[in-house]
Structure formats: structure tokens, C-alpha cells
C-alpha positions as CSV (number, residue, x, y, z in Angstrom):
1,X,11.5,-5.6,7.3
2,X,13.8,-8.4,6.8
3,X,12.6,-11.0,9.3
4,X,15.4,-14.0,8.6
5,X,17.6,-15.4,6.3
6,X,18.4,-19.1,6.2
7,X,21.3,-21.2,3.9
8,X,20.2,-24.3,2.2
9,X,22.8,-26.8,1.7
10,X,21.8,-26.5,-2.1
11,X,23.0,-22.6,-2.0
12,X,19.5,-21.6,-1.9
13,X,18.8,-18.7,0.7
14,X,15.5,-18.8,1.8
15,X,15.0,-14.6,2.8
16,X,11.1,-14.8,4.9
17,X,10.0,-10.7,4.7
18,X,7.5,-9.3,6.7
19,X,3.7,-8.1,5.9
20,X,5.1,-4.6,5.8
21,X,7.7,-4.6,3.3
22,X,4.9,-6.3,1.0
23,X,2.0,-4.2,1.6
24,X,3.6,-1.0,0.9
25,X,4.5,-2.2,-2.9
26,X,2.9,0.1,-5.0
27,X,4.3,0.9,-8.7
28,X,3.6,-2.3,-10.4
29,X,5.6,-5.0,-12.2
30,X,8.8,-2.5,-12.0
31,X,9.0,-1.5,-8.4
32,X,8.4,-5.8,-7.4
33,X,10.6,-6.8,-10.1
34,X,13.4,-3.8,-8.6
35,X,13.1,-5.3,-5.0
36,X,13.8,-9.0,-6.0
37,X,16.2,-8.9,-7.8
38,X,17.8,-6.3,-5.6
39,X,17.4,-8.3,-2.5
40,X,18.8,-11.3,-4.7
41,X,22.1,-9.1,-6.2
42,X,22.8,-8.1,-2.8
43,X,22.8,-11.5,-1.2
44,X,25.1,-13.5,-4.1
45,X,27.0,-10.6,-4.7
46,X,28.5,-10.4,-0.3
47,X,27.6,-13.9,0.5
48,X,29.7,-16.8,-2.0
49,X,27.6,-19.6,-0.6
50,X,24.1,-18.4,-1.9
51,X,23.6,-19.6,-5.4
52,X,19.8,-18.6,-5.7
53,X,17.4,-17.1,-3.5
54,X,13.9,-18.0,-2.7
55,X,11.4,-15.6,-1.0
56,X,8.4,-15.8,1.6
57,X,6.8,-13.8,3.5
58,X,5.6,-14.0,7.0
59,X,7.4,-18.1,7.4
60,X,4.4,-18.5,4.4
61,X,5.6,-19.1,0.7
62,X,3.3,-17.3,-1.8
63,X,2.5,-17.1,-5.8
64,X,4.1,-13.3,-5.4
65,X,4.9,-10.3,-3.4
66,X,2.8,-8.4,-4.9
67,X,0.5,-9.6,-7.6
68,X,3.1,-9.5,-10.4
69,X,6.1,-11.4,-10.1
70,X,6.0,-15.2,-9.3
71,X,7.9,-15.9,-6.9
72,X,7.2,-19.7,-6.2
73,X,10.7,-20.7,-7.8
74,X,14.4,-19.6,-7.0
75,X,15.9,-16.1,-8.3
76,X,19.1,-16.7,-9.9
């Protein structure tokens, strides 16, 4: 579940996801790498002001979702 989205003046959306959309990840580098960049097409491709996106889960920045991808700098 999407908990919130927030703009940075930078462009940067900040998109904070829940425990459960993280925990379920199973399927490796693949499946992680497929919701990112998902999540990060969707947002820059409806919203004109969101230049990257950064993720977090739970209001708590973390190395990755889900042991694979880092996610500790902006998707582009």
C-alpha cells in the first residue's frame, strides 16, 4: 500500500510504502527491480513536476526494498 507521496522543490518525489508492499517481494532482483521503476515510470510519466523519485518505507529510508536493489539514491 501506498502510504504518501510528497514533492520536493528539487522534482524529487519522496513515495513512503508500507511494510506490506515490501514483505510480500518475492522473485528476486527482477520482481524489485519491476516495482521501482514501475512506481517511478508511472509517477514522471502523469505528474510533469517529478524529475526523480526516491523511496522509503514505513516514514524510514532503507539500503533497499528488498535485499536487491539500492535504493538510498533517486530513480531517474
Amino acid at each position: 500500500r501506498l502510504r504518501q507521496v510528497f514533492l520536493i522543490e528539487d522534482g524529487t518525489a519522496l513515495v513512503d510504502l508500507s511494510r506490506q508492499v515490501v514483505h510480500p517481494l518475492l522473485g528476486g532482483v527482477a520482481v524489485e527491480l519491476a516495482v521501482l521503476y514501475s512506481i517511478t515510470h508511472s509517477l514522471k510519466e502523469n505528474i510533469e513536476e517529478i524529475h526523480r523519485v526516491r523511496f522509503i518505507v514505513e516514514g524510514q529510508e532503507r539500503p533497499t526494498l528488498a535485499g536487491h536493489i539500492s535504493v538510498r539514491e533517486p530513480f531517474m
